[in-house]
N, C-alpha and C positions, 0 to 999 in steps of 0.2 A: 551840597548834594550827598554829603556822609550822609545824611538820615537816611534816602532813596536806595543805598546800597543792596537792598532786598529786594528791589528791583531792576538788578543788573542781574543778567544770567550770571551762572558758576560758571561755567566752564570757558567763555567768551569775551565776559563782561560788558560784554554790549547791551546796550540801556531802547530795549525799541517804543518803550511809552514814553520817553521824552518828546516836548514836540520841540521841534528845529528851529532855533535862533534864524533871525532874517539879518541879512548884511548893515548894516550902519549907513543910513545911509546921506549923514553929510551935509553936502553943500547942494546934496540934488534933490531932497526935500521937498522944496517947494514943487520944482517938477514930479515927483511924485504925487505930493496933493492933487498937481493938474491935471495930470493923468488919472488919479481917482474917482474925481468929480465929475471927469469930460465921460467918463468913459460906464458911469452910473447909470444915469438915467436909460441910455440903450439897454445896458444888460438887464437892468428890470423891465422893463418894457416887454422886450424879447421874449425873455423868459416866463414873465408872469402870464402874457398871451398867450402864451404856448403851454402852458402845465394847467392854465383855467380853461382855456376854450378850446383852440385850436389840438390837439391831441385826443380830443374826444371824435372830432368830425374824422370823416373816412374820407382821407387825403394823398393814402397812399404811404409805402413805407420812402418812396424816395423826397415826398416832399418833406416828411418829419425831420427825418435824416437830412438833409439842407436848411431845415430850421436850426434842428442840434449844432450842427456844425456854424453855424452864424451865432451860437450862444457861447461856443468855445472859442470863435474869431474876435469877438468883440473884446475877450481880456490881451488878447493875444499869442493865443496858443494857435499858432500856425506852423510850426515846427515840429513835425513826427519823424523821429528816427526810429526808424521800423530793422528790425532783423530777425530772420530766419532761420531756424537750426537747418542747416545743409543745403541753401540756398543764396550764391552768392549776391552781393552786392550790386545793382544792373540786371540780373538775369531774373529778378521776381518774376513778372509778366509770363515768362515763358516757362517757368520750371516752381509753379505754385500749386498746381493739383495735389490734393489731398495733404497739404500743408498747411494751410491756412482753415481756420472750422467753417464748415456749413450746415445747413441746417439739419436736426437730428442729430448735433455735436455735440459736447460739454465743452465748456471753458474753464479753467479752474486758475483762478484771476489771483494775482495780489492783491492787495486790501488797503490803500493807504491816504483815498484823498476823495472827495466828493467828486472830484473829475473822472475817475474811474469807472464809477458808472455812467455816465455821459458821454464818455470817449467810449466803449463799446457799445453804448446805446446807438450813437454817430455809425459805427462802422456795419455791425451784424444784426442791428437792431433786436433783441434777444429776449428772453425772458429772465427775469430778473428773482431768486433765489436767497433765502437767509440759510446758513447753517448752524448749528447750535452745537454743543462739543459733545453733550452728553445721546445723543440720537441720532439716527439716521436719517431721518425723515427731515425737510426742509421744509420754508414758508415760503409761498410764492406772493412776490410782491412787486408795486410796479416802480416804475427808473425812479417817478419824484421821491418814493419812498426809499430806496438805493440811496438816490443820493443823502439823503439826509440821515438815514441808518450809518453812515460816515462820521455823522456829528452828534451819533448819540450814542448813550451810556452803555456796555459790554452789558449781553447778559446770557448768561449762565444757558438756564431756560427758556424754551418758548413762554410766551405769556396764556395765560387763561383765556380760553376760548379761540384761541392762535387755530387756524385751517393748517394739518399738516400732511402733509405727502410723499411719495418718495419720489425719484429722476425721472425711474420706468416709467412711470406714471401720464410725469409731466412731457415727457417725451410722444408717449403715446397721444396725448389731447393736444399738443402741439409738434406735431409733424416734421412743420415748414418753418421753424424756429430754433436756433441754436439757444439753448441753456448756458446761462451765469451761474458758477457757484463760488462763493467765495470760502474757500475752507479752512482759514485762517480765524473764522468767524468776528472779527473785529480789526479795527484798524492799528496800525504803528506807522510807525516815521520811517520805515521804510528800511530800518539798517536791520533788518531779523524775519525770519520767517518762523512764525507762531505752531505750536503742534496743530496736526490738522482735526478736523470733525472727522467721522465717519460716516460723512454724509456722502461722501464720493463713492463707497462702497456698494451702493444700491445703483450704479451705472450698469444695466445692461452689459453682458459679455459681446463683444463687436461693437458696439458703441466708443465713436473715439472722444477721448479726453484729451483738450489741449491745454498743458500749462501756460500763461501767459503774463508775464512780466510787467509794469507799469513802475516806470520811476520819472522823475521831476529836476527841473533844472530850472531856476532856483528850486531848492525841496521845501519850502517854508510853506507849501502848499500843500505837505501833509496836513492832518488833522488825526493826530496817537490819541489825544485831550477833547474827551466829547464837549461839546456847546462852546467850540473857539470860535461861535460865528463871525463877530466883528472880524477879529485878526486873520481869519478865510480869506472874505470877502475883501479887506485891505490890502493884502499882500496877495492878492488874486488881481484885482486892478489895479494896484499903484505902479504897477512894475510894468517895464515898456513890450517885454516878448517872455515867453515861456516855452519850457522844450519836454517834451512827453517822449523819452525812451522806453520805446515797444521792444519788447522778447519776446516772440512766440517757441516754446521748445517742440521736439521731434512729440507726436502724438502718443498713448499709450494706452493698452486696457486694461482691464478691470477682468483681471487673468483668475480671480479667486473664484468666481462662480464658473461652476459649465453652462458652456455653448450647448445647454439643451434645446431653448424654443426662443425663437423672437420676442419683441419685444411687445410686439399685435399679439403673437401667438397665447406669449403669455397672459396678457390681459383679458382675452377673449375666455380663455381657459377658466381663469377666475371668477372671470362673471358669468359664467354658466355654472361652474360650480355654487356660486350662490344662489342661484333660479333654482337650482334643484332643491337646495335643502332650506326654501324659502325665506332665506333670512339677506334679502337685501338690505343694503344697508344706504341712510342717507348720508348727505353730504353732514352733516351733524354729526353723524357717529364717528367721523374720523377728528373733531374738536378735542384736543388733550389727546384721546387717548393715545394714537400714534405717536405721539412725543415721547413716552415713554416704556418705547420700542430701546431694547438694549443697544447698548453702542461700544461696548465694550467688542475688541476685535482680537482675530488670532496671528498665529502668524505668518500665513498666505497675506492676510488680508492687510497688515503692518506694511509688507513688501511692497502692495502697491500703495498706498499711502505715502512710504516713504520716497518708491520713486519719484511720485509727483511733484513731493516736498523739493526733494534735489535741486530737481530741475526748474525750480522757482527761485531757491538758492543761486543757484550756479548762471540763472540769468539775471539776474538782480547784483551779483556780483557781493552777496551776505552770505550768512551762515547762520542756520537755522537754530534758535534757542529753545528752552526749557520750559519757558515761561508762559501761562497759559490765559484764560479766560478771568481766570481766576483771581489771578496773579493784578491783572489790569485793575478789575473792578478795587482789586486793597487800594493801589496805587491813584487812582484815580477818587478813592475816597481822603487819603491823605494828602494829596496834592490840592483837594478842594479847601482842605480845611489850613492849609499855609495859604491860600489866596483872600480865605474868610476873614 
């Protein structure tokens, strides 16, 4: 691992693009095989039903949500420990208002496994967000593509002809929808949280952001190493139970802009200013160019970034590194070519 050294933070040392060693496991082997094989053909079935047909028809968000949730039961993820910043243990039910997101929320997620989006998809049913380092503006995408944006290569940029938007936006056209963003903009293994996008920065003032923690028990279910599909999906079934600790921390805003106009207000505002000086624009015009909306931020704006960051850290129970976007794509280029 001397070579990797450059992909350890400085200050930490901690390595968050490794992906995580699975236990040894022995003389139970074989039961693992059988657990792998038994437990296959369901979760394709399930799944491929459900992302080709069924998710198109108007079924309702509670029956999707009973689908998702039978797609997460079948590897055996039925175990959520869930906790709440300032809500005790027992007392959720009753003392949950305005702690948990609802809709016209933000999420601002950890980033670490293809279950991460399917476990919020399961609970908030949400709209689903890329963020990029260098912009503000995000890509709206749907869970199957979430999920699989887990298994694929860091990238820097939106791609060419990528549809890009900001929060306010997507808040506005969706209502009745809590917002995913992950602002990390790519995955690790879980032991580090990545510098953020400043994609969070286009939240609406009064708009609540909740941070929200996701880790793994076994963690051999991260995926740091885009295209590990086999060894995913292996150590995704071969294993008898799995355990998803949830963080949700205390809410926060986006204190950098003024509480001038809503977030209706604002939009309305805009697009009459474009009626006026006839220069509507179509959905085309915002292709690229938004992308390269500045992203560089001040230091109002650093402050909430970083609190968010914190409190992803400090539920996660890491320490945020240095290491960025960037950093992944070397690592992930040199790691290919020791595998080559």
């Amino acid at each position: 691992m001397e070579k990797y050294s450059q992909f350890r933070d400085r200050g930490s040392g901690i390595a968050p693009f490794f992906p995580v060693s699975s236990q040894p496991s022995g003389i139970y082997f074989p039961a693992y095989v059988f657990l792998f094989l038994f437990k296959l053909p369901f979760f394709f079935t399930v799944s491929t039903t459900y992302f080709l047909f069924l998710q198109w028809f108007p079924l309702g968000s509670l029956f999707k949500k009973a689908i998702l949730w039978m797609i997460l039961g079948i590897p055996g993820i039925w175990w959520i420990d869930l906790q709440i910043d300032g809500v005790k243990k027992g007392s959720l039910a009753k003392k949950h208002e305005g702690r948990v997101p609802q809709p016209s929320d933000i999420i601002a997620s950890s980033f670490t496994s293809p279950i991460d989006s399917l476990y919020l998809a399961a609970i908030f049913d949400p709209i689903f967000t890329v963020s990029y380092p260098h912009t503000r503006q995000v890509q709206c995408i749907s869970l199957f593509s979430a999920i699989f944006r887990a298994l694929s290569k860091p990238q820097e940029y939106p791609p060419n002809g990528a549809k890009m938007t900001d929060l306010a936006k997507l808040l506005t056209k969706y209502p009745e929808r809590v917002i995913v963003v992950f602002p990390e903009c790519t995955t690790t293994n879980g032991r580090g949280i990545l510098p953020f996008s400043p994609s969070l920065l286009e939240t609406p003032p009064g708009i609540k952001i909740f941070p929200i923690s996701l880790r793994y028990t076994p963690p051999d279910i991260t995926t740091p190493v885009p295209g590990a599909y086999w060894s995913f999906v292996w150590n995704l079934l071969s294993q008898p139970t799995h355990c998803i600790r949830v963080r949700i921390a205390e809410l926060a805003y986006n204190t950098s802009k003024p509480d001038t106009v809503t977030v209706k207000e604002k939009y309305l505002t805009n697009f009459l200013d474009t009626l006026g000086d006839g220069s509507v624009n179509s959905s085309t015009d915002t292709l690229g160019s938004l992308s390269d909306q500045n992203g560089e931020v001040n230091a109002e704006e650093k402050k909430i970034l970083d609190k968010v960051a914190e409190a992803l850290a400090r539920l996660g129970r890491v320490k945020r590194v240095g290491l960025t976007v960037k950093d992944k794509s070397a690592f992930v280029g040199a790691w290919s070519k020791k595998r080559a």
